[in-house]
C-alpha positions as MATLAB code, in Angstrom:
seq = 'XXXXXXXXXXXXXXXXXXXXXXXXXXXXXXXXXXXXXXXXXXXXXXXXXXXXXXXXXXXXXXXXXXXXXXXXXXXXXXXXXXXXXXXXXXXXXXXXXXXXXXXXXXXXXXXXXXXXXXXXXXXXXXXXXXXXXXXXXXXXXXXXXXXXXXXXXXXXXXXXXXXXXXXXXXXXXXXXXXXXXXXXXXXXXXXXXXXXXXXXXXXXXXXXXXXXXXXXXXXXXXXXXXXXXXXXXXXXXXXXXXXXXXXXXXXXXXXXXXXXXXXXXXXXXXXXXXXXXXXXXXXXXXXXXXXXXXXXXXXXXXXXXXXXXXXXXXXXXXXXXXXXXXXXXXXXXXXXXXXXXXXXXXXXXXXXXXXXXXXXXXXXXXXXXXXXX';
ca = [
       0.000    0.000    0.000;
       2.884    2.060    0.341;
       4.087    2.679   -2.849;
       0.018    3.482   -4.103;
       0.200    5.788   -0.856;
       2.656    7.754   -2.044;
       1.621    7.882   -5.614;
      -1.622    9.491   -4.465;
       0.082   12.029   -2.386;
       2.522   12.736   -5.161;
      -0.637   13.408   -7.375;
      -2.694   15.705   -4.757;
       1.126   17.565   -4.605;
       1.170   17.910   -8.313;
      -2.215   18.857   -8.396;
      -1.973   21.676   -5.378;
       1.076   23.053   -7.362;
      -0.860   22.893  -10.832;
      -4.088   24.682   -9.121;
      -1.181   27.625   -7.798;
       0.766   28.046  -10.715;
      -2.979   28.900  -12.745;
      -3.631   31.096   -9.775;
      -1.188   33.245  -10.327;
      -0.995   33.426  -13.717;
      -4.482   34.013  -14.617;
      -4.635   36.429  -11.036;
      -1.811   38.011   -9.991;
      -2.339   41.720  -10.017;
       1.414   42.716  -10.146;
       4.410   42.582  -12.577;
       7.171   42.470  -10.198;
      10.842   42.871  -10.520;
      13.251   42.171   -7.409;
      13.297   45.127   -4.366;
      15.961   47.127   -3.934;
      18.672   46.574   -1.685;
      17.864   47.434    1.647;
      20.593   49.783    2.984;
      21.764   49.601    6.280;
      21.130   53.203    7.911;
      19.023   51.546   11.069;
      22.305   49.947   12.572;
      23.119   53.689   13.046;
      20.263   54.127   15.370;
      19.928   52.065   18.317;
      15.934   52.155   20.143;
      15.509   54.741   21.992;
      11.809   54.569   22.843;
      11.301   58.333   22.928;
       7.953   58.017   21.646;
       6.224   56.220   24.230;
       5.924   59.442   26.182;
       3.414   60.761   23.550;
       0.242   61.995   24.510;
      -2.856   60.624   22.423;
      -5.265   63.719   21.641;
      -8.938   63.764   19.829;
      -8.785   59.361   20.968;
     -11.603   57.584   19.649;
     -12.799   60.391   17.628;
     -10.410   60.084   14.610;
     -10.068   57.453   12.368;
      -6.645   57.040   10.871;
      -5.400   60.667   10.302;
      -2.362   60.243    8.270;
      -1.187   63.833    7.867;
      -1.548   66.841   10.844;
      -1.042   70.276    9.917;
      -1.011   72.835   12.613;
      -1.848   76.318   11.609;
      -0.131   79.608   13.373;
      -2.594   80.307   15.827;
      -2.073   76.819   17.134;
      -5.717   75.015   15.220;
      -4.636   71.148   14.094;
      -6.201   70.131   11.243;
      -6.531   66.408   10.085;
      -8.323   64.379    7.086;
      -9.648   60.981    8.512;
     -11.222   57.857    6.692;
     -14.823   58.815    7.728;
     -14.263   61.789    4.645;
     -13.959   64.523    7.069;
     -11.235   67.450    7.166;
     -11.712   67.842   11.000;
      -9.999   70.561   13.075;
      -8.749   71.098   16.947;
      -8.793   74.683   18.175;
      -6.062   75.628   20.992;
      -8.444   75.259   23.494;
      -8.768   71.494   22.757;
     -11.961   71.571   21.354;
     -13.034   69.682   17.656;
     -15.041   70.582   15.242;
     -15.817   68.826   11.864;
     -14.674   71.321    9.619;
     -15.081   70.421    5.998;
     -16.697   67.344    4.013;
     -14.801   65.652    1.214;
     -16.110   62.421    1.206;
     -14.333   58.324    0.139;
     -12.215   56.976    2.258;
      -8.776   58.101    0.606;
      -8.028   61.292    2.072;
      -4.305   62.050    2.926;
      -2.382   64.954    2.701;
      -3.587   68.604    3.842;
      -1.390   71.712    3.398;
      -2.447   75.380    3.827;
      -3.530   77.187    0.971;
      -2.168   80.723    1.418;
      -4.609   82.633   -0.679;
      -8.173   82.432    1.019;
      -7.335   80.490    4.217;
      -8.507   77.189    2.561;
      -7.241   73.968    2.657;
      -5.075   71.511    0.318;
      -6.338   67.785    0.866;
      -4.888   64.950   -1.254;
      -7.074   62.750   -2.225;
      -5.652   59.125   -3.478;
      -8.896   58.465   -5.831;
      -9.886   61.740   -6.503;
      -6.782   63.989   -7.015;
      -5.277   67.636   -5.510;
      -8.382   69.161   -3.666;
      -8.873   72.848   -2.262;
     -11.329   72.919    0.679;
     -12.969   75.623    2.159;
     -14.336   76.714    5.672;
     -17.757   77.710    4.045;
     -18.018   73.461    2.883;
     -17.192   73.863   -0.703;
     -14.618   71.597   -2.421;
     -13.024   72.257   -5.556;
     -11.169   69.681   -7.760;
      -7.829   71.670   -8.889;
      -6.153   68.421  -10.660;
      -7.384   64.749  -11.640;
      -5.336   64.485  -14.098;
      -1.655   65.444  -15.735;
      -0.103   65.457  -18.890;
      -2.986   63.195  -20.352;
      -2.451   60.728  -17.787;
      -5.132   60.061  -15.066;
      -3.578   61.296  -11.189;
      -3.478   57.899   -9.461;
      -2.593   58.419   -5.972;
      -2.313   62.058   -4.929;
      -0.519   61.667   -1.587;
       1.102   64.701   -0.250;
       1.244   68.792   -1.233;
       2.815   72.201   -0.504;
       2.078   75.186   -1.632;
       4.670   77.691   -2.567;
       4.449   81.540   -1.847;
       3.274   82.406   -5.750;
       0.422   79.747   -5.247;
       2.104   76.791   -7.344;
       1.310   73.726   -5.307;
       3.630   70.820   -5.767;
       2.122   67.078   -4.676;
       3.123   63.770   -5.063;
       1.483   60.792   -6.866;
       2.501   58.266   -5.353;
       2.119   55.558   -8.318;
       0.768   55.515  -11.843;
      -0.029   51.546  -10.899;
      -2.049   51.349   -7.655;
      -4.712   52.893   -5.388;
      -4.576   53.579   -2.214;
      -6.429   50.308   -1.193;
      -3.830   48.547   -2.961;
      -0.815   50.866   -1.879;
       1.313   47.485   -0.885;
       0.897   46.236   -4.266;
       3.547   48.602   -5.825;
       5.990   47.832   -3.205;
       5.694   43.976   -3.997;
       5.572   44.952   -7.826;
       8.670   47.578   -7.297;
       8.410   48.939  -10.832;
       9.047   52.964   -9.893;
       6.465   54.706  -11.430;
       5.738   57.479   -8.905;
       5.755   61.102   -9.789;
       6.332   64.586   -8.243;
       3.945   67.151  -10.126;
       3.444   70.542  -10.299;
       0.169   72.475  -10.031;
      -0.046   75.956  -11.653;
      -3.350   78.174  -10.601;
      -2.910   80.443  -13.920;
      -3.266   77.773  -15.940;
      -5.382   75.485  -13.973;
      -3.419   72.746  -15.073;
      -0.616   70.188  -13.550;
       2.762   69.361  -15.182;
       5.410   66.776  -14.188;
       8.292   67.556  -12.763;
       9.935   64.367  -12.026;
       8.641   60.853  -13.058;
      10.343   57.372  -11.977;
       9.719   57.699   -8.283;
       9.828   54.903   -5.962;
       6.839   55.685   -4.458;
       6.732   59.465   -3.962;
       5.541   60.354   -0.904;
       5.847   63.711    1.144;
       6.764   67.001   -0.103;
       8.314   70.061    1.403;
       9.761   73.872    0.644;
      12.277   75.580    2.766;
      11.933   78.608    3.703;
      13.657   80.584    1.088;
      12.092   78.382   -1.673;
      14.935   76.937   -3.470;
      14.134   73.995   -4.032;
      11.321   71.021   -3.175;
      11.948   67.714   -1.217;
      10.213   64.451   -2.323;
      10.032   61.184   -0.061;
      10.889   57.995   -2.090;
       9.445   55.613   -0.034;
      10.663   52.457   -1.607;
      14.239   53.838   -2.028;
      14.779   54.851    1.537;
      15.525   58.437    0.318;
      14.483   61.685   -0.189;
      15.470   64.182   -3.355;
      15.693   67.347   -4.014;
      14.839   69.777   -7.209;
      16.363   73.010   -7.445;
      13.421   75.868   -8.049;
      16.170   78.605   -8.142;
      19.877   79.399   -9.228;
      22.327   77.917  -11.575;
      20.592   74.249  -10.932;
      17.165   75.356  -11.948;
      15.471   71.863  -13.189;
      17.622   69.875  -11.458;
      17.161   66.826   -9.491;
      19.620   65.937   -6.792;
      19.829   63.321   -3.652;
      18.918   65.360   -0.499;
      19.280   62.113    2.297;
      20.025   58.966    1.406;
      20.217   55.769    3.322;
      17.743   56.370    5.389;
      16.554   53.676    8.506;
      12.918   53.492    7.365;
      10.904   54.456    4.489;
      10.325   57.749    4.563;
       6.202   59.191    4.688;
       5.793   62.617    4.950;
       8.086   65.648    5.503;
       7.298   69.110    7.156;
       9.917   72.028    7.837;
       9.920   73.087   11.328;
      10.602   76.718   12.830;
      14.137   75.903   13.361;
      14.487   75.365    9.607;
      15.514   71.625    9.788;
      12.624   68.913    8.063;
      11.114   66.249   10.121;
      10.407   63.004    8.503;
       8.165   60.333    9.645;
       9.675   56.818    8.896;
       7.823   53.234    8.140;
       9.417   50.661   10.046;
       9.870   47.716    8.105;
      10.569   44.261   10.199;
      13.580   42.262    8.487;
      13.236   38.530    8.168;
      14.451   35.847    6.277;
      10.901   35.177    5.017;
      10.816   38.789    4.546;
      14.109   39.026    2.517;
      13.222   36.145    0.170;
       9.719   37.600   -1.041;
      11.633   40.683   -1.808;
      14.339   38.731   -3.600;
      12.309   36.271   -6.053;
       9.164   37.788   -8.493;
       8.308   33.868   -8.293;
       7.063   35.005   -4.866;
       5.833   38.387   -4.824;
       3.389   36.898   -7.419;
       2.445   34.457   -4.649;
       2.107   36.821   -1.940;
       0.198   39.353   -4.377;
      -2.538   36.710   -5.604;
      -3.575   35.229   -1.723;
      -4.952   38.264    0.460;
      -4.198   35.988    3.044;
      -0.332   36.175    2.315;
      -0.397   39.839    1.612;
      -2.329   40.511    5.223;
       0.693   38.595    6.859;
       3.328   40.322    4.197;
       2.089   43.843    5.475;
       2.410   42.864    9.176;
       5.783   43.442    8.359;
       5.449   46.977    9.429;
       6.225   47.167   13.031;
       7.137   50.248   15.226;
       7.482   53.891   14.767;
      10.320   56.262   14.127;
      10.675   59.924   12.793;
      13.880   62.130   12.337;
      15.243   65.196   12.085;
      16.996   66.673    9.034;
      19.030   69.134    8.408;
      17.966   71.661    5.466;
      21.610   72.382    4.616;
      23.291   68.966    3.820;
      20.884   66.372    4.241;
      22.156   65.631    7.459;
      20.098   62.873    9.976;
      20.427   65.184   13.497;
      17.963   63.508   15.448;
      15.609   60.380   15.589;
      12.993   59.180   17.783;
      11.163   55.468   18.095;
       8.682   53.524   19.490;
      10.721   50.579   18.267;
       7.904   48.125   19.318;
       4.973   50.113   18.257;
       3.736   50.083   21.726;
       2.210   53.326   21.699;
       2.188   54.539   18.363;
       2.598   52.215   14.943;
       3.042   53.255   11.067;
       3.686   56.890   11.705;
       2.957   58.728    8.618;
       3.488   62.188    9.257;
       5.242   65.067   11.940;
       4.406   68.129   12.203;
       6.531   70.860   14.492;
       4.710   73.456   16.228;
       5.471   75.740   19.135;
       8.469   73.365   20.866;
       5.712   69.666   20.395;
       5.931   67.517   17.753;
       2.178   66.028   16.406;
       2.078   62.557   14.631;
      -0.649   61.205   12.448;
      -0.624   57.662   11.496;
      -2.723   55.211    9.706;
      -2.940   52.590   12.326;
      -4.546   55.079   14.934;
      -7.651   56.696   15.946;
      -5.745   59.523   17.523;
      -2.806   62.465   16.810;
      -0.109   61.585   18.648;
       2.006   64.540   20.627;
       5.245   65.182   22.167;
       7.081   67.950   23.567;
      10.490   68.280   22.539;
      11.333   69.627   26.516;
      10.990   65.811   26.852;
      13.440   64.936   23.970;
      17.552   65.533   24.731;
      19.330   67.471   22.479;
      22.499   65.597   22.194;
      20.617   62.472   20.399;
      22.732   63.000   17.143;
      25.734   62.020   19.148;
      24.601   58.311   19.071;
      24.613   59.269   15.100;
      28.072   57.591   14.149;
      29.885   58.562   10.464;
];
């Protein structure tokens, strides 16, 4: 019986691997190529578990803000999943304070101009929102190509905005499709309000992700996500047009970026968990294919995130000054934004139902000396 025994289990084992191989032929929603290299930059920065002395604000009320902007009277203002831009006064107090709508609301930004709002929507494109309720659509598409994911915005003082779409291949309810797939297809763009239209103004991002001006204006940062960097493109001067690495190496993905009063950026970081499993999906397309086709696979791939970490950067030279972590995610998991504002630092994340917040009275100074060369 032995021999049939074995036949028959050889034949459900040819069968099972038959029945995948269709699967993910027929299925597979991605065209992968193998990850980059992951660079080493977190060996730099040992836990320091700063974060777990953040104070949740607005609890239970919010639902996944993943971008805080604080205006300069001291009002936070959030988009959540529920399709609301909502707002905090200084007294504490929230309001719901405009109505988008969907579920894919991201980035907010000031708008200068009329004391409206920027809000990025992933499926809709580069919103303006008002106090009075009404939403306009500035840009839903660019160049003749549809905007995919708008993700993050900044406006600069002449009233071009420049936002980030993340990918040309994915929506936001597939966002950790295009890292499996790893084809860079992510763009920074450039909104112009005499025209009413959006240009490109760099294309073959890996993931593009936050955006940011310093103060004088010359130049704008982009987060690439996938490629553990940030770059820069030169607005003004003899480099006008050009594209350049601001910080490289960095020890998480990097989300959004802000400028703070001192004039150095704060980036929030994804923490991604290495592990041998994790290191061969990223190595073989044989098995992001496999991963990408079984939700199942992809829930566990995505667990993978783990922990929280944002740094300081200096404007100058790209230099990483400080960085905090909740290297556990105890507190605070899949930060996806900072924001600086009167000496506290406010956190929105994706995995939350609150703002996180943090005096920096709490954080020492000389961190950067556990920063080696």
């Amino acid at each position: 019986m032995a021999p049939g025994i074995l036949d028959a289990a050889g034949i459900v084992a040819l069968a099972v691997a038959v029945w995948l191989a269709v699967d993910v032929a027929l299925y597979c929603p991605i065209q992968p190529v193998p990850s980059p290299a992951r660079p080493g930059g977190g060996a730099r920065f040992p836990p320091n578990n700063l974060l777990l002395n953040m104070e949740k604000i607005g609890e239970g009320r919010l639902s996944s803000p993943e971008d805080v902007y604080v205006d300069g009277g001291g009002a936070l203002y959030t988009a959540t999943r529920d399709g609301w831009v909502q707002r905090m006064h200084a007294n504490g107090s929230w309001e719901q304070w405009g109505f988008v709508g969907g579920t894919g609301l991201l980035g907010v930004a000031p708008s200068a101009a009329d004391g409206a709002m920027l809000v990025c929507d992933a499926d809709k494109g580069l919103l303006k929102v008002e106090e009075n309720g009404r939403v306009t659509l500035l840009a839903s598409a660019v160049e003749g190509s549809t905007i995919r994911f708008a993700d993050a915005a900044i406006e600069a003082s002449d009233g071009t905005v420049y936002f980030s779409d993340a990918t040309t291949r994915f929506t936001f309810a597939n966002w950790y499709l295009d890292f499996l797939e790893s084809r860079f297809s992510g763009r920074l763009l450039k909104y112009d309000p005499r025209t009413g239209k959006a240009s490109v103004v760099l294309g073959g991002l890996g993931f593009a992700n936050g955006v940011a001006l310093p103060a004088d204006e010359s130049f704008v940062v982009v987060c690439e996500s996938m490629r553990f960097r940030c770059l820069k493109v030169w607005l003004k001067g003899e480099k006008a047009g050009q594209a350049e690495i601001f910080v490289d190496n960095l020890p998480g993905c990097p989300d959004n970026i802000r400028l703070g009063s001192d004039g150095y950026f704060w980036i929030a970081l994804l923490q991604l968990r290495s592990s041998p499993w994790v290191e061969l999906i990223n190595r073989w397309t044989l098995t992001k294919k496999v991963v990408a086709s079984f939700p199942a696979l992809l829930e566990w791939s995505k667990a993978t995130l783990k922990g929280a970490m944002v740094a300081q950067v200096s404007q100058d030279d790209g230099q990483i000054m400080r960085v905090l972590d909740d290297s556990q995610g105890k507190v605070v998991r899949f930060i996806t934004s900072v924001t600086e504002f009167n000496g506290d630092l406010f956190f929105g994340s994706l995995d939350a139902n609150f703002v996180g917040k943090l005096s920096l009275a709490k954080v020492p100074h000389d961190l950067q000396d556990a920063v080696s060369s």
